[in-house]
C-alpha positions in Angstrom: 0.0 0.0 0.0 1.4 3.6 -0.8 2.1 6.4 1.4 -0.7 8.8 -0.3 -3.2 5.4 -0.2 -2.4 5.1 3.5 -2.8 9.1 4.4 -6.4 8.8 2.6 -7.4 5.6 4.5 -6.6 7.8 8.1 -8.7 11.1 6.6 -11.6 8.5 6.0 -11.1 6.8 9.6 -11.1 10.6 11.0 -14.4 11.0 9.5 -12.9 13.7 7.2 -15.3 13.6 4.2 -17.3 15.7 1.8 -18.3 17.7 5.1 -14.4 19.1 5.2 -14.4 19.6 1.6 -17.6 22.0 1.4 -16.8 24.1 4.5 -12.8 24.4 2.5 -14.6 25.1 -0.3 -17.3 27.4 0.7 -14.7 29.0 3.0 -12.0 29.8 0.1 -14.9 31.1 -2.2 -16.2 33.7 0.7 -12.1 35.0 1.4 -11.8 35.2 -2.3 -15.0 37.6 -3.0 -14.4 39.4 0.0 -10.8 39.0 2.0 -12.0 38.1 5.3 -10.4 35.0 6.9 -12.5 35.0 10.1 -16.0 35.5 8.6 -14.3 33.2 5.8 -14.3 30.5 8.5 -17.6 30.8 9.7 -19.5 31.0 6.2 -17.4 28.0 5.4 -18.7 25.7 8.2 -22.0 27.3 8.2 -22.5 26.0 4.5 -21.6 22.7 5.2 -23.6 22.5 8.3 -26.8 23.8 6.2 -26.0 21.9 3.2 -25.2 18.3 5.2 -28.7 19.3 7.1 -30.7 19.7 3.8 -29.7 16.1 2.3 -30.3 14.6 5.9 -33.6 15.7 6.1 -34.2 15.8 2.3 -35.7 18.6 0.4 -39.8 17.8 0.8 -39.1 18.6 4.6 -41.2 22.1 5.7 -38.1 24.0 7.0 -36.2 22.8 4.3 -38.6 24.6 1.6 -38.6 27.7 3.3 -35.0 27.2 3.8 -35.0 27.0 -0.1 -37.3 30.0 -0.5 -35.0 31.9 1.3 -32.1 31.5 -0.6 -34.3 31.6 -4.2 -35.9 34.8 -3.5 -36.2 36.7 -6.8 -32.9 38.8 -7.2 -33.3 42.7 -7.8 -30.9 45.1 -9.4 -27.2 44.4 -9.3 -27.8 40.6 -8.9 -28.4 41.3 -4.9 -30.8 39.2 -2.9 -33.4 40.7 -0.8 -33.3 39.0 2.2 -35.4 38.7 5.6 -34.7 40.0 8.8 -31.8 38.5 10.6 -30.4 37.8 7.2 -28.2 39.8 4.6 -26.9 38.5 1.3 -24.0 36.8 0.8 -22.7 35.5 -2.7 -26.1 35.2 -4.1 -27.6 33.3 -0.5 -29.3 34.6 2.4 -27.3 33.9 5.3 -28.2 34.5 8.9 -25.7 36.6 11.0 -25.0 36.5 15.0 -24.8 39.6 16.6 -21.1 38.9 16.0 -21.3 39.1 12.6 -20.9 35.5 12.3 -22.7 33.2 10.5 -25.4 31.3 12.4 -28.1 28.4 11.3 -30.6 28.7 14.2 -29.4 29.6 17.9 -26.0 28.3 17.1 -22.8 30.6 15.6 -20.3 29.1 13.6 -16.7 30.2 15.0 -13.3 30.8 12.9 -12.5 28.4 16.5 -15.3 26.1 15.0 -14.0 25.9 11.9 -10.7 25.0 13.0 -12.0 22.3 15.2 -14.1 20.5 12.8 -12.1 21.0 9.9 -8.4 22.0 10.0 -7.7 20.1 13.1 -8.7 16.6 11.8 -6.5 17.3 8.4 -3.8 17.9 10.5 -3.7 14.6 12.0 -2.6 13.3 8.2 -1.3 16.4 6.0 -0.4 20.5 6.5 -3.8 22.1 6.9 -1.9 25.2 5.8 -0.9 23.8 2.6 -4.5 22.5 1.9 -5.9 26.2 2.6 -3.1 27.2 0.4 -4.0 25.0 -2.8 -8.1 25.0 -1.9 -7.7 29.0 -2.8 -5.4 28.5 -5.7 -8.1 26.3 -7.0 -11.3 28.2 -6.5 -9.4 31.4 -8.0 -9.3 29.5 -11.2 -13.3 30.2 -11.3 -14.7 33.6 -12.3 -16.6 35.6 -10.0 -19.9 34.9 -11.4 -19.5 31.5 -10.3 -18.2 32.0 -7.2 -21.3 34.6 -6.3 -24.0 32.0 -7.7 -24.7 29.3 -5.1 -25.7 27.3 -7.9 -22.9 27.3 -10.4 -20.2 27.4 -7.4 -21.9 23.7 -6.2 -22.1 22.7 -10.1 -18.9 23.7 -11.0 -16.6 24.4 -8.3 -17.9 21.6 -5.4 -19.6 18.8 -7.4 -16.8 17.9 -9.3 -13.9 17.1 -7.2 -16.0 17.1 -3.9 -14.5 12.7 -3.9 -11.3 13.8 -5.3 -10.5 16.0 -3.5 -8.2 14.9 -1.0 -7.2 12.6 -3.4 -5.5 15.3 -5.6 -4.0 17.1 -2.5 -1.8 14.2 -1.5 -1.0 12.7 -4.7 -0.3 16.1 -6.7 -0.3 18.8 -4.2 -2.8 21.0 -6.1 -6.9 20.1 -7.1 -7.1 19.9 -10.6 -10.2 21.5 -12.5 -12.2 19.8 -14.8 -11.0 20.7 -18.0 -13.9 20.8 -20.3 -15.7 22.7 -17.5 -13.0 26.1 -17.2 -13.1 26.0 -21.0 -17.1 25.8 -21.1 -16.9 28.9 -18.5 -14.5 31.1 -20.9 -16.5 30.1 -24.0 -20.0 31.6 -22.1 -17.7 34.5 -20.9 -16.4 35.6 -24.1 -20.0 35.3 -25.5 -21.2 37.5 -23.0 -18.6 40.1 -24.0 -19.2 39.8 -27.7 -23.5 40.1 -26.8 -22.1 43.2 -24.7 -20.3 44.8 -27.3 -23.1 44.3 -30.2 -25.6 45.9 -27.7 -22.8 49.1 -27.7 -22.3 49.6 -30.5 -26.2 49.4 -31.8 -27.1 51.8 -28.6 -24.6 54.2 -30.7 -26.5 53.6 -34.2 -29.3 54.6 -32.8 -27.8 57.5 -31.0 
């Protein structure tokens, strides 16, 4: 057995699992979009918290659909989210804040200390957690900020793809490799958005 199969048979026998991979995930796209490693920490572990929840109790659950009708409420100008009370938008969710300004689900506030606990603590046991933070936010800068600020897309595209590879590709190559086909189907739509952006120009000025 190798080295890099024995490391990934201790993360599994830690319990370190897709749970650790969405709160990494959510927690590198939140420090990318806005440069706050504390709040980074909580919106990371508050995602995976409200995300493990949802498939637990499935989506035809009653606090899951409001849950849902929360975070689809129809988006008004600038692509913002208006949110209820006790809420305030966050990358295209509704996310409820302590009076701490951390995130919360419920009574209970996720901590950077939380964060740490659950999640950097038990890769630490079998690889740098440092290193892992380090190649998590080289990876989710690959994205463009569209992505990262629509839930959606960012679990499509950014989560769903490596979310059982993703350790994996940290231990065997030291960096999370991006599905190919999917960065060049992102900078095909990109570029067709600047061309439809352009052609709008320049007929606004025909018209002129």
């Amino acid at each position: 057995m190798s080295n890099a199969t024995k490391k990934e048979k201790m993360l599994k026998a830690l319990g370190v699992g897709r749970f650790q991979v969405m709160a990494l995930l959510q927690a590198a796209r939140y420090y990318v979009l806005y440069k706050d490693l504390g709040k980074a920490k909580s919106f990371g572990l508050n995602r995976a918290i409200f995300y493990a929840w949802a498939k637990y109790y499935g989506k035809r659950s009653g606090i899951w659909r409001y849950y849902r009708s929360v975070l689809e409420r129809p988006k008004i100008k600038e692509h913002k989210v208006k949110c209820p009370e006790g809420f305030v938008e966050v990358a295209g969710e509704c996310v409820q804040t302590s009076p701490r300004g951390y995130f919360m689900i419920g009574d209970q506030e996720q901590t950077p200390i939380d964060f740490d606990q659950q999640v950097m603590k038990k890769i630490s046991f079998v690889i740098d957690p440092d290193k892992v933070w380090r190649i998590v936010l080289d990876y989710v800068k690959e994205f463009p900020e569209y992505v990262l600020k629509d839930p959606q897309k960012f679990f499509k595209y950014v989560y769903e793809p490596i979310r059982d590879e993703f350790f994996k590709q940290v231990i065997e190559k030291g960096k999370i490799e991006a599905p190919k086909n999917i960065l060049e189907k992102l900078k095909s739509f990109e570029e067709m958005l600047k061309k439809a952006k352009t052609a709008q120009k320049d007929l606004e000025e025909f018209f002129k």
